[in-house]
N, C-alpha and C positions, 0 to 999 in steps of 0.2 A: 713384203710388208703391205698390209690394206689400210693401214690406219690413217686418220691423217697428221699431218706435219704442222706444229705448231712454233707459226714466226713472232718475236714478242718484239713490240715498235715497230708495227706492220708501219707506220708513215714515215720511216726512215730511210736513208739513203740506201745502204747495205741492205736493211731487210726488204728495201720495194726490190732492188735488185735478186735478193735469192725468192721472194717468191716470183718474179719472174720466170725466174730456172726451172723453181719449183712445178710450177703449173705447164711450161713449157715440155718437161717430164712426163706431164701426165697425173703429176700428185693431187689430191686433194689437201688444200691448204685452207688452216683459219687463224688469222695474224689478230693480234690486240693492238689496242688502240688508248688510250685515257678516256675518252670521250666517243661514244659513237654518233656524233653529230659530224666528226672526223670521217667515215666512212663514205658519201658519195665524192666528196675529195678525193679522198687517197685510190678510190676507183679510175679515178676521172683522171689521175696521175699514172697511173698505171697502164689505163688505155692510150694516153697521149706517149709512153713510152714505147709501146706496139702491139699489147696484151685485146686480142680483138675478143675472145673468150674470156668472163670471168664467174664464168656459173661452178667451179671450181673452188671459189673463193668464198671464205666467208668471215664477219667480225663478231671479235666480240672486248666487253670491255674491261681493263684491267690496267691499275696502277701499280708499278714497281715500291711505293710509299704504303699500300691498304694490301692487305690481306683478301679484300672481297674481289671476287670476279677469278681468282685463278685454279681456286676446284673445279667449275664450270670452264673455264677452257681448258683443261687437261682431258676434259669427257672424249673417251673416241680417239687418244693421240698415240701415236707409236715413238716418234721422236720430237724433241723443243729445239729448235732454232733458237736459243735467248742470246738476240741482236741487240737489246733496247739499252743502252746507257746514255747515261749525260755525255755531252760532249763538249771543253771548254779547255785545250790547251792553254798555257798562260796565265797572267795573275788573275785571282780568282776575290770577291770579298771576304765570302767565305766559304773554305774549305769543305766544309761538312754537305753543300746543297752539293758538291759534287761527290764525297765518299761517300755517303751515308745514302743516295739512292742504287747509287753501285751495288755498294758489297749486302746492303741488305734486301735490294731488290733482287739479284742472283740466290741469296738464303732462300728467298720466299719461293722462287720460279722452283730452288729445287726441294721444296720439302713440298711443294704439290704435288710436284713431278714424282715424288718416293710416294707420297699419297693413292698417287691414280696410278702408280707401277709401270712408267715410262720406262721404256727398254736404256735411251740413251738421249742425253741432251750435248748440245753443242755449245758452247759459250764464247760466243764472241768477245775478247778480249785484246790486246795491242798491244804492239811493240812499245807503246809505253810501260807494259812491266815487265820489258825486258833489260833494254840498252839505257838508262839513264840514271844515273849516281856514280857511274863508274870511273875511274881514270882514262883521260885519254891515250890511247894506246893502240897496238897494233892487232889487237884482238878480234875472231870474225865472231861476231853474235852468234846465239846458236838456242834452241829451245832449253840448254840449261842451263843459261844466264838469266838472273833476275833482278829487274830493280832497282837501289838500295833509297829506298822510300826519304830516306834524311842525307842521300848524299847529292855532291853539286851539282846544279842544274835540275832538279828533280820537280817536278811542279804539281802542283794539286788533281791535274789530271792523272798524272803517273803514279801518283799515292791511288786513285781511287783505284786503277785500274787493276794495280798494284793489290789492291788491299780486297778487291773482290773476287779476282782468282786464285789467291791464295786461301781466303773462306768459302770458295767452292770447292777447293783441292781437299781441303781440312772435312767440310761437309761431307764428301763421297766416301771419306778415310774412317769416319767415325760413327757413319750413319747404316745398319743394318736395312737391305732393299734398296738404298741408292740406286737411282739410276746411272748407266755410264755413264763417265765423265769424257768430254773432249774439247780444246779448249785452242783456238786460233788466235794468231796472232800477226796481226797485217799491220806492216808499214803504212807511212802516210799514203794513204785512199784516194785514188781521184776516180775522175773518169763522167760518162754521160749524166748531168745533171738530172732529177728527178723530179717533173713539176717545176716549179720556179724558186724553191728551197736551194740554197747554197750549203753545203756542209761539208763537217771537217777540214780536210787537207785541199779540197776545192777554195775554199775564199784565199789561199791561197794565190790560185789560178786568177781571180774576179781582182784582188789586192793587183798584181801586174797588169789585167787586162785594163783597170780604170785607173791608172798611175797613180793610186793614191801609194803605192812603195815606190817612191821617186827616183830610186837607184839599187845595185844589187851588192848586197854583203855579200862576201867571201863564204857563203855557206853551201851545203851537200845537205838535200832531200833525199831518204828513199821512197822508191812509189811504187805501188803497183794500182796496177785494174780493178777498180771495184769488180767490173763482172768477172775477173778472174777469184779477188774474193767472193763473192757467193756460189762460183763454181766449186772453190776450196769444202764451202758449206754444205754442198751436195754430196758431195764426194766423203765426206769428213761425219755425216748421216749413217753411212753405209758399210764403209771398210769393215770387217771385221778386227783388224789391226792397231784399228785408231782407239779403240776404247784406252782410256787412261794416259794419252798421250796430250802433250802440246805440240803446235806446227809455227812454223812460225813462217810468216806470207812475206817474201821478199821477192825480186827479181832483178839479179842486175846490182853494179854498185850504185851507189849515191848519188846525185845528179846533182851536179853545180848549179847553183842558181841564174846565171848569166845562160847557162842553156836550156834550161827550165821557159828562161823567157826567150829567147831564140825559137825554140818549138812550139809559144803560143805564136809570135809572129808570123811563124812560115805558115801555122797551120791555119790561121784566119784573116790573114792580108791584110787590107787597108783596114781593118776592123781593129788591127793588134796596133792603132800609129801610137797611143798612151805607154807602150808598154816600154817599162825603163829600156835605155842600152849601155848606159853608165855603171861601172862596176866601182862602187865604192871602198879606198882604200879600208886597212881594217883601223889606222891610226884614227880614221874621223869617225869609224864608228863606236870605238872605244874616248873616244871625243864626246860626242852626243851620247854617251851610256852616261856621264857625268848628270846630264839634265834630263835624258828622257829615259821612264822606265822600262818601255818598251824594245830598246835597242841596248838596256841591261839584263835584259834577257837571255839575248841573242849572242853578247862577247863570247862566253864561256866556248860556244860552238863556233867559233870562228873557224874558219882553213881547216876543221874535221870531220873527215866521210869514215862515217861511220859502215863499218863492213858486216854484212850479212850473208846467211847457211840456209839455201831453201831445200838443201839435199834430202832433209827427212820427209820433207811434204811434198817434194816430188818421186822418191823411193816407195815412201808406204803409203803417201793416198793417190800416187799416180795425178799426183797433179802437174799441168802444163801451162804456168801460165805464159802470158805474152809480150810485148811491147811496154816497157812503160812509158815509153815516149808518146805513145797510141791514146795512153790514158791520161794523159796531159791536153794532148790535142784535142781529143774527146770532149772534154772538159769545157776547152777554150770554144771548140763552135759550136757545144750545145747554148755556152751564155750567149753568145753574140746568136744564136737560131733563135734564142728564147726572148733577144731582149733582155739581159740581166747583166747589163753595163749602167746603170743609173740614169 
């Protein structure tokens, strides 16, 4: 392939991360932005990650909301990295500012991409439309589990996520010249902060480093490596195999929360003293679901680790990822290196 690779939400955590990779490779990459007044930032983010090269890179601008700007980054591309979604686990005001940039910003990324006759795009999408509406049970997730967008526990983020991979799936099925479709699915994300943005499943990490979660529910994260996910993204460009497939990015079962903050504290010493050590029963947390919304979120999940199947994205994209204990860590002494404890 000579063409080059185009990352959409070049200033996002996951996408600074694959075109790191990217360019790392050798690729010529050119990432969108909303605003190119964004651009000597998200530069400037990228070198401070390690990136000493970046004549490689280039911007341009484009809204997941506007139609303008995505014919012109499609010029010269052989495959689309489409990293870019909203991000907003939990209650939301409304629903729509999180589906509605989803699933019809995914529409737009690929009717240009069928436009300028992309060989193959990638769609970064999440174990949010996999594992949640379901009963709790002994089942291992697996890439043919989905969703169910109205069942318990399912939240606005898991509808959008939900609801834009299945109108890219629908798009590829019904659209003559489609580009391939290939479509990831990663656990909660952590790993080396990007810049001084906290994202995703990181604030997480930042919530125990600054004790503002005063104690630890009875709950099971699963995690993996961000940079294991944009490795997935490299990899998942290429395979022959992968067109038309889902992966779903897991490693490792669930992690209890009480170890979760155990592994910030080993991994950054006197810097982790805020961080809970107090495992709170689940009677008080189901206590405090009475008055607080936020901890009526979390009941439903009490005492359940949820089980995951990385067998197919380690068979057919040869993927390896690593540690997620690593990516926790990661996490924890990128804020305390960076200064992003308050």
């Amino acid at each position: 392939m000579t063409g080059k690779v185009l990352v959409t939400g070049g200033s996002g955590f996951i996408a600074g991360h694959c075109i790191l990779q990217l360019l790392a490779a050798g690729r010529q990459v050119r990432a969108t932005v909303r605003d190119l007044a964004k651009e000597p930032s998200v530069r400037a983010v990228l070198a401070d990650a390690g990136l000493t090269d970046d004549s490689a890179l280039e911007f341009v601008a484009a809204d997941l909301n506007d139609d303008n700007g995505w014919d012109e980054a499609m010029v010269g591309v052989d495959v689309v990295l489409h990293v870019a979604s909203p991000v907003q686990p939990g209650r939301v005001e409304n629903e729509d500012d999180l589906i509605l940039p989803a699933r019809e910003g995914a529409l737009r990324v690929l009717r240009a991409a069928t436009r300028a006759g992309i060989r193959r795009v990638v769609l970064t999408s999440a174990f949010h439309a996999v594992g949640w509406g379901h009963p709790h049970d002994d089942r291992v997730f697996t890439e043919a589990d989905w969703t169910v967008p109205d069942g318990p526990g399912t939240d606005a983020y898991g509808r959008s996520k939900t609801f834009a991979e299945r109108a890219a799936w629908e798009f590829v099925r019904q659209t003559d010249g489609a580009p391939e479709l290939v479509t990831l699915l990663p656990v909660a994300v952590m790993g080396p902060v990007m810049g001084r943005d906290i994202s995703g499943s990181n604030h997480l990490v930042q919530a125990l480093l600054t004790g503002s979660m005063p104690g630890l529910p009875h709950l099971f994260v699963p995690v993996v490596d961000v940079r294991d996910v944009a490795a997935a993204h490299v990899l998942a460009m290429t395979v022959p195999d992968a067109a038309g497939e889902r992966f779903l990015l897991s490693n490792g079962p669930a992690i209890e929360m009480k170890d979760i903050a155990a592994t910030i504290r080993s991994a950054v010493g006197p810097a982790g003293a805020k961080v809970p050590t107090r495992v709170v029963p689940n009677l008080v947390v189901r206590i405090g679901a009475l008055f607080d919304k936020q901890a009526r979120d979390i009941v439903p999940d009490l005492g359940y680790a949820k089980r995951t199947s990385n067998a197919k994205a380690r068979e057919l994209l040869g993927w390896t990822p690593g540690d997620p204990y690593a990516a926790i860590a990661a996490a924890a002494e990128s804020m305390v290196r960076k200064g992003l404890l308050g």
